[in-house]
N, C-alpha and C positions, 0 to 999 in steps of 0.2 A: 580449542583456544579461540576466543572473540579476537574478529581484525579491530585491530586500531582506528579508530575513528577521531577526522574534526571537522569543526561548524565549517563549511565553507563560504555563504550568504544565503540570505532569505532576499525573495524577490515577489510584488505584487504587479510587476509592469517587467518587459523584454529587456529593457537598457539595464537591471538591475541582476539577470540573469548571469551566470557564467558561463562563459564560452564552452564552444559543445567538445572538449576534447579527449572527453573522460566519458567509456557508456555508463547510461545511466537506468537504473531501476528504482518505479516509484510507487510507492505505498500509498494507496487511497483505498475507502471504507464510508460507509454512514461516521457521522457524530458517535463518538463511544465505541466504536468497533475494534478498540484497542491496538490500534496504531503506534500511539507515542510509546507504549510500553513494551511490543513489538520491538520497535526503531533500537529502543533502547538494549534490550537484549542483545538484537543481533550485533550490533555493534560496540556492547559492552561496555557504556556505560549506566549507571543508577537512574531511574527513573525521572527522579526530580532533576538532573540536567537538562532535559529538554522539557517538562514543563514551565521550567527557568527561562527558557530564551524566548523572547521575546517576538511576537508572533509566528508562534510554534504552529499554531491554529488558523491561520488564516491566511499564512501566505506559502508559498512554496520554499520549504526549510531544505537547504541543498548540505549534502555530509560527504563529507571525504571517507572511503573506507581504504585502510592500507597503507604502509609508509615502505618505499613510496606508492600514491595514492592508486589506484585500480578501477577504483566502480565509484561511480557518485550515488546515491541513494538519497530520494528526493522524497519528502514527506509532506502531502498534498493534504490542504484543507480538508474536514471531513463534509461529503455531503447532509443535508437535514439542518447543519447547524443553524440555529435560532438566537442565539443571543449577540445578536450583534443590528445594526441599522441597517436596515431593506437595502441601501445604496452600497453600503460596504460589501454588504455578502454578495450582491450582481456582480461588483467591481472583482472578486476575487473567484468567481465561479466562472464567468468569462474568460479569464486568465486561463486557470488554470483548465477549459475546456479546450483552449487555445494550445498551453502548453503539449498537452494529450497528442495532440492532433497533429501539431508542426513541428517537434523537437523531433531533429531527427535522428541523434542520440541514442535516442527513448529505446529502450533493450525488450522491456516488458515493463508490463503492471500486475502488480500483485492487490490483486482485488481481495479486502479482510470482511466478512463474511462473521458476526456473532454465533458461535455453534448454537446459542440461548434461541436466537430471533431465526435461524435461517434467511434463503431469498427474500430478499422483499420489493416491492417494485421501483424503487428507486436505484437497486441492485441494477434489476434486469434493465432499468433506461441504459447504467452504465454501460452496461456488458452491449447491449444495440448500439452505444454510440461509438465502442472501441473497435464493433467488428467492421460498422459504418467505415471507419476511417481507416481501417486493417493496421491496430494496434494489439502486438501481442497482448494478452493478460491470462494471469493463473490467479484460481482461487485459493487463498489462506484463509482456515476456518480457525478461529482465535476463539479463543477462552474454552477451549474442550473439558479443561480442570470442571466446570462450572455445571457439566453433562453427566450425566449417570453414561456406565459404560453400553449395557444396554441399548440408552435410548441414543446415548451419541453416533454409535453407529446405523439404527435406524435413520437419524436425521443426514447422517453424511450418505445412505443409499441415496433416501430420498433424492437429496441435492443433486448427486452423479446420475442418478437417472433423466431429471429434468434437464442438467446443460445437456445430455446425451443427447436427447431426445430433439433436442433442440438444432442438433447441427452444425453449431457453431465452428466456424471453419479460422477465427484466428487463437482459440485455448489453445494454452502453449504446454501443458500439462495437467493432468488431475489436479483435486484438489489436495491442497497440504494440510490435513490438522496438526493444530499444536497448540498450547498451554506456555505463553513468554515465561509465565510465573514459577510452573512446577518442569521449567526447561524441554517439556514433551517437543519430538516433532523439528525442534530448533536446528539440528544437523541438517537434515533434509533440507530445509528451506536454505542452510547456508551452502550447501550442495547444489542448489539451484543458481542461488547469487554468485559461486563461483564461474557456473558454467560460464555466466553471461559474462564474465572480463574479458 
């Protein structure tokens, strides 16, 4: 069963934030890394409600999960995005570097990860600047539907052996594959969301 979710506020600046009194877990990704559609599953509602709201994209969209409410689930800009004016996208990447960093809230970040594209370096800035600042984060590998079986699991070695390899001393978990579309995977990740309330 999907928890109940609602819009709580979007915020681009701290005064517009909500008070920290709910943990919080936040979804960030590249541009396209199926995010909104993610959000939308876990929380059970249809797609086009959150590309409905009103920058969904570009500022930090805060959700209530739970009545009464438990976990706030926070839906961060994606990095890469391009279509917007040089000054807005610093304005909102600043933020939300910021948010990352000093909300103290902050439970984990579920870093989403294209099974299609794998790591890519703007991934790995993230993942350096989360350990930088010792910000839990687990990777969700999104769109696995989109993989041959096969090759998806070659690509999800792949993946696991590079963070391994790597050291990374704040992953708070393996990586999660799943498919928002063909429901793959979805328990797990809400199994994780639980842990955190």
């Amino acid at each position: 069963v999907k928890p109940r979710m609602r819009f709580w506020t979007a915020a681009l600046e701290e005064s517009q934030m909500p008070l920290a009194r709910l943990p919080e877990v936040a979804v960030c990704g590249r541009s396209n890394s199926g995010k909104s559609t993610l959000v939308n599953y876990l929380c059970g509602r249809h797609s086009a409600h959150v590309k409905r709201m009103p920058g969904s994209t570009t500022e930090l969209v805060f959700w209530q999960i739970g009545r009464p409410a438990q976990l706030c689930l926070v839906d961060l800009p994606g990095y890469g995005f391009a279509n917007a004016a040089e000054e807005k996208r610093l304005q909102w990447t600043e933020f939300t570097l910021w948010y990352v960093r000093a909300r103290k809230n902050l439970k984990r970040i579920l870093l989403l990860i294209d099974a299609r594209q794998g790591l890519k370096p703007s991934d790995r800035e993230m993942i350096a600047y989360l350990e930088r600042h010792s910000v839990p984060w687990q990777i969700v590998v999104t769109k696995c539907d989109t993989v041959k079986g096969k090759d998806l699991s070659k690509r999800l070695t792949i993946m696991q052996e590079e963070i391994t390899a790597s050291g990374y001393r704040r992953m708070a978990g393996d990586p999660i594959p799943v498919s928002a579309l063909k429901r793959h995977g979805m328990d797990a990740l809400r199994n994780t969301l639980d842990s955190l309330k």
